[in-house]
C-alpha positions as CSV (number, residue, x, y, z in Angstrom):
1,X,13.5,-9.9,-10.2
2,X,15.1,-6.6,-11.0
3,X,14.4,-3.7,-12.9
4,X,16.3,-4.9,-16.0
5,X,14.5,-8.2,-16.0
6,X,11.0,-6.7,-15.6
7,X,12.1,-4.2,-18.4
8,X,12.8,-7.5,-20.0
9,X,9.8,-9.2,-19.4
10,X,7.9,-6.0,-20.6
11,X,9.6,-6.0,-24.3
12,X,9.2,-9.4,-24.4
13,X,5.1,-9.4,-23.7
14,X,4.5,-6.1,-26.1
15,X,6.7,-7.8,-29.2
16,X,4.0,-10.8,-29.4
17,X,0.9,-8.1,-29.0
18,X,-1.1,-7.0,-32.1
19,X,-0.7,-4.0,-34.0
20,X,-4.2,-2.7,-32.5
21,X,-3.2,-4.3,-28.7
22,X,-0.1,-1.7,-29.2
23,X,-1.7,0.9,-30.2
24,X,-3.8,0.9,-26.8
25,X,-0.4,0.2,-25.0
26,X,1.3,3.6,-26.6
27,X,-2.2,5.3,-25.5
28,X,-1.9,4.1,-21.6
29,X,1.8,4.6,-21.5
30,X,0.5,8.7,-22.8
31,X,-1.6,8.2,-20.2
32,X,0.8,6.8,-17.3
33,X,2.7,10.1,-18.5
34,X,0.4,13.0,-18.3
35,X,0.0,11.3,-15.2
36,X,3.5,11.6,-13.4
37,X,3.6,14.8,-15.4
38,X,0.6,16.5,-13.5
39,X,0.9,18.8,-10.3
40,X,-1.4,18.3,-8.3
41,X,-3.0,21.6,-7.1
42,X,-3.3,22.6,-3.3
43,X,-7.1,23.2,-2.7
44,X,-8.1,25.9,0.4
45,X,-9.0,23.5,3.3
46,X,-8.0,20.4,2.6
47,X,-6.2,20.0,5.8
48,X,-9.3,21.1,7.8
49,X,-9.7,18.6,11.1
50,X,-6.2,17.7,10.6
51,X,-4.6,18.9,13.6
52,X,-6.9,17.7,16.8
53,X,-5.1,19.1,19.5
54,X,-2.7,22.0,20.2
55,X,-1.4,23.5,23.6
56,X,-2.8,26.4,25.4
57,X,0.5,27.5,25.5
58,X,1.8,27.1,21.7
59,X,2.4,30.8,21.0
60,X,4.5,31.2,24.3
61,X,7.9,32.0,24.3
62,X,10.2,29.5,24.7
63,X,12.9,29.2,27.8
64,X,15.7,27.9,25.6
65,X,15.5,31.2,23.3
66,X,15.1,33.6,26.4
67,X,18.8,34.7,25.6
68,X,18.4,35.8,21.8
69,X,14.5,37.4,22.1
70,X,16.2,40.1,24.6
């Protein structure tokens, strides 16, 4: 099923609903909105534990960029 049918589909179920029935439809669609609408916001920490093991040598320079760091 594409997208056209499911859009389809969709009118098809919400023209046989109830006045009230709609009314909670409009209020979840709001909902489904606010929703996509929304940033999330980066907290301090969150990727604490994350990364479980790094190199003793990470920092070190690297031999392909000995040329350029002279």
């Amino acid at each position: 099923m594409n997208i056209a049918e499911h859009k389809l589909s969709l009118f098809r179920q919400i023209d046989g609903l109830s006045d009230d029935l709609l009314v909670e439809v409009e209020k979840l669609i709001l909902k489904l909105e606010v929703k996509k609408n929304k940033k999330t916001k980066r907290q301090v920490g969150c990727m604490k534990g994350f990364v479980v093991y790094m190199a003793d040598d990470f920092d070190a320079p690297l031999e392909d960029f000995k040329t350029y760091m002279q």
